[in-house]
DSSP file (Angstrom, degrees, kcal/mol; ACC not computed):
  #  RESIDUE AA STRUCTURE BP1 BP2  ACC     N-H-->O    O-->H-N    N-H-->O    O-->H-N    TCO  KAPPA ALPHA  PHI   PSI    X-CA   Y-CA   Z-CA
    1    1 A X              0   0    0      0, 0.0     2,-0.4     0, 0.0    80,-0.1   0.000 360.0 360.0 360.0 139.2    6.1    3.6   -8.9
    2    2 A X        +     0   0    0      1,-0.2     3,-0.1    79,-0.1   112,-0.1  -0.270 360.0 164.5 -33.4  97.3    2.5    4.0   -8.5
    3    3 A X        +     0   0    0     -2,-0.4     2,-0.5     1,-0.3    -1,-0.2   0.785  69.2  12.2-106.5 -19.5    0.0    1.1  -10.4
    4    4 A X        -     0   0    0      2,-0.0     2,-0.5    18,-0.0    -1,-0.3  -0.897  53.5-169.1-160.8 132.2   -3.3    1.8   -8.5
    5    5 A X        +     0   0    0     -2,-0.5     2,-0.2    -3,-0.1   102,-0.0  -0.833   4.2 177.8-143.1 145.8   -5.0    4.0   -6.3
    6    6 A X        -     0   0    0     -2,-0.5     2,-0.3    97,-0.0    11,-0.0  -0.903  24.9-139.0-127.7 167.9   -8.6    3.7   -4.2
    7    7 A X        +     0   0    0     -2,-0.2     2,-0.2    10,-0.0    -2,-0.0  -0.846  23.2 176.1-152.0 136.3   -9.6    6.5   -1.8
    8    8 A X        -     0   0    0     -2,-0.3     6,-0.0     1,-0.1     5,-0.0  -0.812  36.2 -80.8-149.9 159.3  -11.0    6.0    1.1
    9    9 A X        -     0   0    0     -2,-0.2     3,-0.3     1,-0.1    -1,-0.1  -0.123  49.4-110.8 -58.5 168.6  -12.3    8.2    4.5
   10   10 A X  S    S+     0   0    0      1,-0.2    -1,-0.1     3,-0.0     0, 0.0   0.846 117.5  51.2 -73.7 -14.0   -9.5    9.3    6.8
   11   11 A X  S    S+     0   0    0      2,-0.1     2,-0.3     0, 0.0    -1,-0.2   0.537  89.6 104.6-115.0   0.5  -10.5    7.1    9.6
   12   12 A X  S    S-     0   0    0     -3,-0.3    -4,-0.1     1,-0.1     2,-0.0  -0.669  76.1-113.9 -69.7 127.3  -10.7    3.7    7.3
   13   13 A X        -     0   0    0     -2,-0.3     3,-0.2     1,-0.1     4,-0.2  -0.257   6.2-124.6 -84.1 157.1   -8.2    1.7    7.7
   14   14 A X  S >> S+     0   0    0      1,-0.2     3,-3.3     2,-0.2     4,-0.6   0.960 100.0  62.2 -46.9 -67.4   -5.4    0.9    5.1
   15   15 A X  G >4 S+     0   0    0      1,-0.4     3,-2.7     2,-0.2     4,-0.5   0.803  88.4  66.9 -52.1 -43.2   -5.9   -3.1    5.3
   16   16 A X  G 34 S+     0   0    0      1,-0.2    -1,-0.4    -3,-0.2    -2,-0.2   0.578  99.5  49.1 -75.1  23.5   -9.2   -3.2    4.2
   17   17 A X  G <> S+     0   0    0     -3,-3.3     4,-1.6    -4,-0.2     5,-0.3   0.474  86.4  95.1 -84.8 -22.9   -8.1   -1.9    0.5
   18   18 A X  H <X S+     0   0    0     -3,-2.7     4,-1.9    -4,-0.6     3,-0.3   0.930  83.9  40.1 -58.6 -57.8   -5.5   -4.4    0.3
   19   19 A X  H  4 S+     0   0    0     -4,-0.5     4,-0.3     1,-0.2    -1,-0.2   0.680 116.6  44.6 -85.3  -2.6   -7.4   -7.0   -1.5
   20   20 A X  H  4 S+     0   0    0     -3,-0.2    -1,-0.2    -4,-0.1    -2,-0.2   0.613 114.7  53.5 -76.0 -22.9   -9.2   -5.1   -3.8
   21   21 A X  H  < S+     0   0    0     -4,-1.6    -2,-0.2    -3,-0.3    -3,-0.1   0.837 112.4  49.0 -68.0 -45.9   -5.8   -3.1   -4.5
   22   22 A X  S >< S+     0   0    0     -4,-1.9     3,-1.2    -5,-0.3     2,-0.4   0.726  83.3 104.1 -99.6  -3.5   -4.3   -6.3   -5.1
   23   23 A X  T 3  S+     0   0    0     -4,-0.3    -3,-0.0     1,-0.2    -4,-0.0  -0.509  92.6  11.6 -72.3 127.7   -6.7   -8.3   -7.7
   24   24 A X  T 3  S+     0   0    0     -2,-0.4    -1,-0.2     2,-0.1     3,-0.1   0.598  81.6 128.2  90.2  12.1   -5.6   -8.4  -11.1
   25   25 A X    <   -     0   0    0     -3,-1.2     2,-0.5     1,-0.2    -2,-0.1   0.974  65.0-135.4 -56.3 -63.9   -2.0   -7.2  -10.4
   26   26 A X        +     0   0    0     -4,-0.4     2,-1.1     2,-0.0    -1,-0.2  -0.963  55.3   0.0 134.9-135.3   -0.7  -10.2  -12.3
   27   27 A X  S    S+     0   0    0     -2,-0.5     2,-0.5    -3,-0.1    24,-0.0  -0.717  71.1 159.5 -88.9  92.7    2.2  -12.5  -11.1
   28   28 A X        -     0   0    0     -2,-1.1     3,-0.1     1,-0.1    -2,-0.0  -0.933  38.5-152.8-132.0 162.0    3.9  -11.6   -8.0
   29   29 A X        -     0   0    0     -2,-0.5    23,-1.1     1,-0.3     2,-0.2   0.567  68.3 -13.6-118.3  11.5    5.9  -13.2   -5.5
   30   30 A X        -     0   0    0     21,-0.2    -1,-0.3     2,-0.0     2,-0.3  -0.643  51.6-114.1 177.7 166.3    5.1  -11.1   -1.8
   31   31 A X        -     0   0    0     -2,-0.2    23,-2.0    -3,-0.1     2,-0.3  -0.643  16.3-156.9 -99.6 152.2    3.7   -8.2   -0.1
   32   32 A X  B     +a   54   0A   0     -2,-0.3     2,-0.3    21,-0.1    23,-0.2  -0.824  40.9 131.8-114.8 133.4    5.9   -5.6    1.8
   33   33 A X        -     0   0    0     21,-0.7    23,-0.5    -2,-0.3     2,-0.1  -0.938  47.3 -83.4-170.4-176.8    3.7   -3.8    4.4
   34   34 A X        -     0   0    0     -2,-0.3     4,-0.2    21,-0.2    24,-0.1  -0.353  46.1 -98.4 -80.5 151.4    3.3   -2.7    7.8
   35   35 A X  S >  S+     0   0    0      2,-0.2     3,-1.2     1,-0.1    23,-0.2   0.621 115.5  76.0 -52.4 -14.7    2.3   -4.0   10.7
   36   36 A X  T 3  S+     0   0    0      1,-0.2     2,-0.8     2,-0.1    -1,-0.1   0.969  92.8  61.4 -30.6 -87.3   -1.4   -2.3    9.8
   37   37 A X  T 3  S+     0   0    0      1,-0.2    -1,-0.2    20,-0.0    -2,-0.2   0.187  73.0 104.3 -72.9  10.4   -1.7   -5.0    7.5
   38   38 A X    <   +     0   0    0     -3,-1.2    -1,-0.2    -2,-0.8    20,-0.1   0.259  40.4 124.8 -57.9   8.0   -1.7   -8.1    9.6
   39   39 A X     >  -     0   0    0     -3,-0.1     4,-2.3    -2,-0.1     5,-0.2   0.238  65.8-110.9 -68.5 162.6   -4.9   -9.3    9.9
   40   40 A X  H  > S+     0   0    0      1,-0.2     4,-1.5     2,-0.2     3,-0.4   0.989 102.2  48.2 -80.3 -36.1   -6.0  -12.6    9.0
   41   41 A X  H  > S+     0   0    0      2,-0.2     4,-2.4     1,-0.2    -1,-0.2   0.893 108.4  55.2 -49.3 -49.4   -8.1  -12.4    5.9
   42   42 A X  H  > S+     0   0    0      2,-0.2     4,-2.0     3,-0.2    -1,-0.2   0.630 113.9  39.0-111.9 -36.4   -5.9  -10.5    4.3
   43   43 A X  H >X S+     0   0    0     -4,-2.3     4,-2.5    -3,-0.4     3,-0.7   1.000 115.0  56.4 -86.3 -57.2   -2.8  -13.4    4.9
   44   44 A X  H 3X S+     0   0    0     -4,-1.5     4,-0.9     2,-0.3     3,-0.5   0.963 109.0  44.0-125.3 -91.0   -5.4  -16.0    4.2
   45   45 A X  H 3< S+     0   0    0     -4,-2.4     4,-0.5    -5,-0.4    -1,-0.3   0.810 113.4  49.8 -24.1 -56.7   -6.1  -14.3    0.7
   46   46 A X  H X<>S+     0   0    0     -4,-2.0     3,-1.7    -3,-0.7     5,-0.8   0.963 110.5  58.9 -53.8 -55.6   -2.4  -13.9    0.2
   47   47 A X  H ><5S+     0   0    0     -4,-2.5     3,-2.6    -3,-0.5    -2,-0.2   0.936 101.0  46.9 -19.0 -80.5   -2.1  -17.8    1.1
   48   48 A X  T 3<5S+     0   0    0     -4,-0.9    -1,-0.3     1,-0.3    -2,-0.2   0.485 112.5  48.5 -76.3   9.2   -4.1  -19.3   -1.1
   49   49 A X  T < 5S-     0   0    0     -3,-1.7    -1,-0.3    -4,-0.5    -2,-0.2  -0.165 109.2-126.5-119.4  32.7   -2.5  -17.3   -4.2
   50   50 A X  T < 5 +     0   0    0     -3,-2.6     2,-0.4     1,-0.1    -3,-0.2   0.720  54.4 155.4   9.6  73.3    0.9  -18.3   -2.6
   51   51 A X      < -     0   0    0     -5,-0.8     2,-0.5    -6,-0.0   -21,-0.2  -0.989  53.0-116.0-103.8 124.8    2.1  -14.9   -2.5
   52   52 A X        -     0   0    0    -23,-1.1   -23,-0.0    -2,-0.4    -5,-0.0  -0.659  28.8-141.0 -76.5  87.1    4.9  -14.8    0.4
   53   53 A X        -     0   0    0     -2,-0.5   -21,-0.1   -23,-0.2    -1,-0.1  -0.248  19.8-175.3 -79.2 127.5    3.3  -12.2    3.3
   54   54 A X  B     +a   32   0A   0    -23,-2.0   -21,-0.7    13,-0.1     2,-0.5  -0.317  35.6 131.7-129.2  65.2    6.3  -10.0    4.7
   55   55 A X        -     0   0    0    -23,-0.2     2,-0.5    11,-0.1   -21,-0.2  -0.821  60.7-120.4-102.7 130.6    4.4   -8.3    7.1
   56   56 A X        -     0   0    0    -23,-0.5   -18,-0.2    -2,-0.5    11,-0.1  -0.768  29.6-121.7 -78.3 116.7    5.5   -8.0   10.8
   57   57 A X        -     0   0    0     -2,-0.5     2,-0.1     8,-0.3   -22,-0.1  -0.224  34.3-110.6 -87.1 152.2    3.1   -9.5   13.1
   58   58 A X    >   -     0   0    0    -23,-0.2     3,-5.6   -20,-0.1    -1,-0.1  -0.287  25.7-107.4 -89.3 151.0    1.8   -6.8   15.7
   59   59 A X  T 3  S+     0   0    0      1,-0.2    -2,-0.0    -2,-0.1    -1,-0.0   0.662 118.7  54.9 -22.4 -65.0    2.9   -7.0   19.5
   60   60 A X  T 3  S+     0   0    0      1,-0.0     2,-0.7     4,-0.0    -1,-0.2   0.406  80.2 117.9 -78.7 -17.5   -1.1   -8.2   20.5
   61   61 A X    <   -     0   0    0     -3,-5.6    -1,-0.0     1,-0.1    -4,-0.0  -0.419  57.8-149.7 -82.2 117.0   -1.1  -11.2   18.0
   62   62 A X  S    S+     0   0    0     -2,-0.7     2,-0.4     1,-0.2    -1,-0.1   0.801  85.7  39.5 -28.5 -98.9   -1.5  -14.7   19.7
   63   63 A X  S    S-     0   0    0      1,-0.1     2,-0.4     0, 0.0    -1,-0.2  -0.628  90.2-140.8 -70.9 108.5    0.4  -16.9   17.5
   64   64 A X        -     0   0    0     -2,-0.4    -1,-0.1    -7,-0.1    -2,-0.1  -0.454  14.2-154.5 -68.6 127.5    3.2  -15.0   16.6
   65   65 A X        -     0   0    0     -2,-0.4    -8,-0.3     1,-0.1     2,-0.0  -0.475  21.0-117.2 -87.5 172.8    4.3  -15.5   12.7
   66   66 A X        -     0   0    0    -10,-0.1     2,-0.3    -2,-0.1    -9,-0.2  -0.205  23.2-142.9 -95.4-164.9    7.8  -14.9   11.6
   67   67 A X        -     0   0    0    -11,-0.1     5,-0.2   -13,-0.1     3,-0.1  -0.545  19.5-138.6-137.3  85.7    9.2  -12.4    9.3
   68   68 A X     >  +     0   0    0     -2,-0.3     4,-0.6     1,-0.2    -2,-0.0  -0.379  28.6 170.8 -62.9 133.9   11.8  -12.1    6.8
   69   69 A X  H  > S+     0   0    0      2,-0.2     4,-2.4     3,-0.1    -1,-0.2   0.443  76.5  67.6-138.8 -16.3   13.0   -8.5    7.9
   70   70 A X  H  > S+     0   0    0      1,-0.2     4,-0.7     2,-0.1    -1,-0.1   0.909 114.7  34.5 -70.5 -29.5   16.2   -9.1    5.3
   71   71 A X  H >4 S+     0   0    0      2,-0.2     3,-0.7     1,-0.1    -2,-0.2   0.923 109.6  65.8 -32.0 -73.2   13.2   -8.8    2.9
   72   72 A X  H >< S+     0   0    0     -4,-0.6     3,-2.7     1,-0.3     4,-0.2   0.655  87.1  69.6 -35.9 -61.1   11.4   -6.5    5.0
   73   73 A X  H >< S+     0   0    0     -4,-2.4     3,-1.4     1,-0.3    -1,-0.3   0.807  77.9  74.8 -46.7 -36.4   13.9   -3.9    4.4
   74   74 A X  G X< S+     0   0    0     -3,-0.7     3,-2.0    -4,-0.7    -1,-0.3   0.859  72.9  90.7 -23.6 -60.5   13.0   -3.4    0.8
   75   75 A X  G X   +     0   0    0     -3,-2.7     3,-1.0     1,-0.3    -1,-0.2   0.269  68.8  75.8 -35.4 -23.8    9.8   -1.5    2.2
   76   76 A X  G <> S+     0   0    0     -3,-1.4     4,-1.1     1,-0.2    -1,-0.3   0.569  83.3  65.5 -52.0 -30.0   11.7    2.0    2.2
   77   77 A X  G <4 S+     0   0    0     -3,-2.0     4,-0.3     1,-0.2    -1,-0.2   0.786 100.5  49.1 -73.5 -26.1   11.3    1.9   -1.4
   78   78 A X  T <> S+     0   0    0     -3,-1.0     4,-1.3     2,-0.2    -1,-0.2   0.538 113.4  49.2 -79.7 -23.7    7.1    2.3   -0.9
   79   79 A X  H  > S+     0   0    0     -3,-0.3     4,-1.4     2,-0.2    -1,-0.2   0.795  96.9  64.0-106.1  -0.2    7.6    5.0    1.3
   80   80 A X  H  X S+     0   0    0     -4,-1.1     4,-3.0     2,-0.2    -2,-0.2   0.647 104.1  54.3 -82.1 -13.5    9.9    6.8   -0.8
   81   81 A X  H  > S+     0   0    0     -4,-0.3     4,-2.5     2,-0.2     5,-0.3   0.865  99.2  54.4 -91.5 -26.7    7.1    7.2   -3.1
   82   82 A X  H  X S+     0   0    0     -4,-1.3     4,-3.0     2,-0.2     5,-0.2   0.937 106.1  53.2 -28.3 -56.2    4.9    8.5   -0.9
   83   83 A X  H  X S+     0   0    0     -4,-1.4     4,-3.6     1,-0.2    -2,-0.2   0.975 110.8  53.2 -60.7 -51.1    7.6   11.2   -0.3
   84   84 A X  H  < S+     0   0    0     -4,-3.0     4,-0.2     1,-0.2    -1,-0.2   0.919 115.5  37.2 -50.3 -38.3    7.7   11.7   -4.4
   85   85 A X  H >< S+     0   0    0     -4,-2.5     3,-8.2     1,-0.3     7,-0.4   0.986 106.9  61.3 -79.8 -28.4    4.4   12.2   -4.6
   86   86 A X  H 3< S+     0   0    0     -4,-3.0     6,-0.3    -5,-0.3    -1,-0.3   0.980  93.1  69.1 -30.5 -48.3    4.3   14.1   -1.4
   87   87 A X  T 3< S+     0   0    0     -4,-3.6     2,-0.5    -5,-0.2    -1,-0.3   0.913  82.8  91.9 -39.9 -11.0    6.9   16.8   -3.3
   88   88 A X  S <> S-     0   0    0     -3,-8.2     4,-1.8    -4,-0.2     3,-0.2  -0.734  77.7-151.5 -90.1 141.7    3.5   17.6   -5.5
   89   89 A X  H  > S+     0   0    0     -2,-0.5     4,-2.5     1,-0.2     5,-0.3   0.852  86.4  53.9 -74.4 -33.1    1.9   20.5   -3.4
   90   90 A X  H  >>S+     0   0    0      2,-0.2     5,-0.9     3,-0.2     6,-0.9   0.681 110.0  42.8 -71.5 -24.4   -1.4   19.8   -4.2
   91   91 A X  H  45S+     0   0    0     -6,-0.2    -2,-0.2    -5,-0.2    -1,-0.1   0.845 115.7  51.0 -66.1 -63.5   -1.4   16.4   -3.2
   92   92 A X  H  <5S+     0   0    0     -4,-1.8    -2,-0.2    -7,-0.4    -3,-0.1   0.934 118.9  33.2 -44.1 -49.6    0.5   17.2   -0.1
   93   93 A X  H  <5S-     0   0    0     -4,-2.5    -1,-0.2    -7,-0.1    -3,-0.2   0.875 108.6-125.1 -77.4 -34.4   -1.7   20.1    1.2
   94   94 A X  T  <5 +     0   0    0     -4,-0.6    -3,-0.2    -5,-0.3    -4,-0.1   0.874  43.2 172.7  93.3  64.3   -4.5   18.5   -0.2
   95   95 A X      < +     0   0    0     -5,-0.9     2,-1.1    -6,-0.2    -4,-0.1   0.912  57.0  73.9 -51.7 -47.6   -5.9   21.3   -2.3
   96   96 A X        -     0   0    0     -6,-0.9     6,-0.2     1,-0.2    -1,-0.1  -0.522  56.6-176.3 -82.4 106.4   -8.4   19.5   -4.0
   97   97 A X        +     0   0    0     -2,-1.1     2,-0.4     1,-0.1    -1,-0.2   0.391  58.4  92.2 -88.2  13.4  -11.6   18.7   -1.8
   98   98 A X  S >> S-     0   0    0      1,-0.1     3,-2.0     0, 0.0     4,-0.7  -0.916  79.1-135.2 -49.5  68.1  -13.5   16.8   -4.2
   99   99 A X  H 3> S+     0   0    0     -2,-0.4     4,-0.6     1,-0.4    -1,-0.1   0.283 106.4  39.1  -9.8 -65.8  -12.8   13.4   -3.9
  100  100 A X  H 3> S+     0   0    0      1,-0.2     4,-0.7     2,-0.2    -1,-0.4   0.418 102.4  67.0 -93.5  19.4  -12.6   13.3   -7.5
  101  101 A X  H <> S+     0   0    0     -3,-2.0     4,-1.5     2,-0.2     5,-0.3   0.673 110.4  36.0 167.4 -73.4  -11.0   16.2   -7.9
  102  102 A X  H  X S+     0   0    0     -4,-0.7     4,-0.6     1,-0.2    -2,-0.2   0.697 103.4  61.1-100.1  -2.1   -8.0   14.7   -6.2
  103  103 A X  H  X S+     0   0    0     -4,-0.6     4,-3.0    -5,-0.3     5,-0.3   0.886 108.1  51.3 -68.7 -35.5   -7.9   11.5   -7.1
  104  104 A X  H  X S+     0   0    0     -4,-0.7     4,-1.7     1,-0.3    -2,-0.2   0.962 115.0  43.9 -54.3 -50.8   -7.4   13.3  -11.1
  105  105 A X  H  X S+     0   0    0     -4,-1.5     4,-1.5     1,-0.3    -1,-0.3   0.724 115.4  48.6-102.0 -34.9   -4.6   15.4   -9.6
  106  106 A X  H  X S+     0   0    0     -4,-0.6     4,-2.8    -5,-0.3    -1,-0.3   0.852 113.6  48.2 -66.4 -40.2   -3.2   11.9   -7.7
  107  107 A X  H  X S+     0   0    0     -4,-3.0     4,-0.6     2,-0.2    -2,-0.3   0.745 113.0  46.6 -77.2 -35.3   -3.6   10.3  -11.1
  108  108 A X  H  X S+     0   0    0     -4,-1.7     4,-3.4    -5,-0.3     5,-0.3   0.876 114.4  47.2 -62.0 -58.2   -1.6   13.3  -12.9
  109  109 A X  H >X S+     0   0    0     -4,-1.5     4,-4.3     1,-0.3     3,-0.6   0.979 104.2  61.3 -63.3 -67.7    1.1   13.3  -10.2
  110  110 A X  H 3X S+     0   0    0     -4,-2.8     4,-3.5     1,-0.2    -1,-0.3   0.875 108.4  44.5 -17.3 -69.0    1.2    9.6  -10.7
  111  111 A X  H 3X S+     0   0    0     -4,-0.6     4,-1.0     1,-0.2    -1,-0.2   0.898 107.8  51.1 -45.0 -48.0    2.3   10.2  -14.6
  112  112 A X  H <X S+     0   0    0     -4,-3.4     4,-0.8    -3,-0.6    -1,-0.2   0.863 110.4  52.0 -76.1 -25.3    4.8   12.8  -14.4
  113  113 A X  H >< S+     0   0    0     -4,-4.3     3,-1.8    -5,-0.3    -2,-0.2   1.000 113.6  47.0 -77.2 -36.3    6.6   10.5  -11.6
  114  114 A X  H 3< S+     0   0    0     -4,-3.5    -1,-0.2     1,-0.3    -2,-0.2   0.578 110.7  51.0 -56.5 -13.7    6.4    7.6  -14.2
  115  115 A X  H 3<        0   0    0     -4,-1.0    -1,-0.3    -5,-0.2    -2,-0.2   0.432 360.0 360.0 -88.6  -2.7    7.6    9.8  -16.9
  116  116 A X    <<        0   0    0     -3,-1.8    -1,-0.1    -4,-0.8    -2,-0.1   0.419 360.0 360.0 -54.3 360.0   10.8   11.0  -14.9
């Protein structure tokens, strides 16, 4: 289910959200992502708050890190909320051009899927 959401331009990339996305979450024991999110700050950060990175390092990376991929698999569950929210039409077509506009209507969607 959805806990948090920041809004960003289209052409900003995911990773740099990750560690403001992820302060003050609470107790967890690793991140599920994409190769997107491989960068080194971003495992570094995860490091020192010994949260277990299961991110797949991307073809281009010198030292290749390993992966747990039995892990890994989990990750289907993150994109299957994407798809829920996707089912809201206004988020999906992306009715609302107001920034905040759609974050309210993101923030709505968010609720009814937590109320299911």
């Amino acid at each position: 289910m959805p806990v948090r959401f920041i809004l960003t331009g289209g052409q900003a990339a995911d990773v740099t959200q990750a560690i403001p996305l992820m302060t003050d979450i609470g107790s967890t024991g690793a991140l599920l992502a994409d190769k997107g999110y491989d960068a080194n700050a971003l495992l570094d950060w995860l490091g020192q708050r010994d949260i277990a990175a299961v991110i797949p390092p991307k073809a281009n990376r010198k030292m290749q890190r390993s992966c747990d991929w039995y892990q890994y698999k989990e990750r289907h569950v993150i994109e299957c909320m994407f798809g829920k929210l996707k089912y809201f039409r206004r988020i999906a077509t992306r009715y609302e051009k107001k920034a905040s506009h759609f974050m309210e209507m993101l923030a709505f969607s968010a609720v009814l899927l937590w109320l299911r």
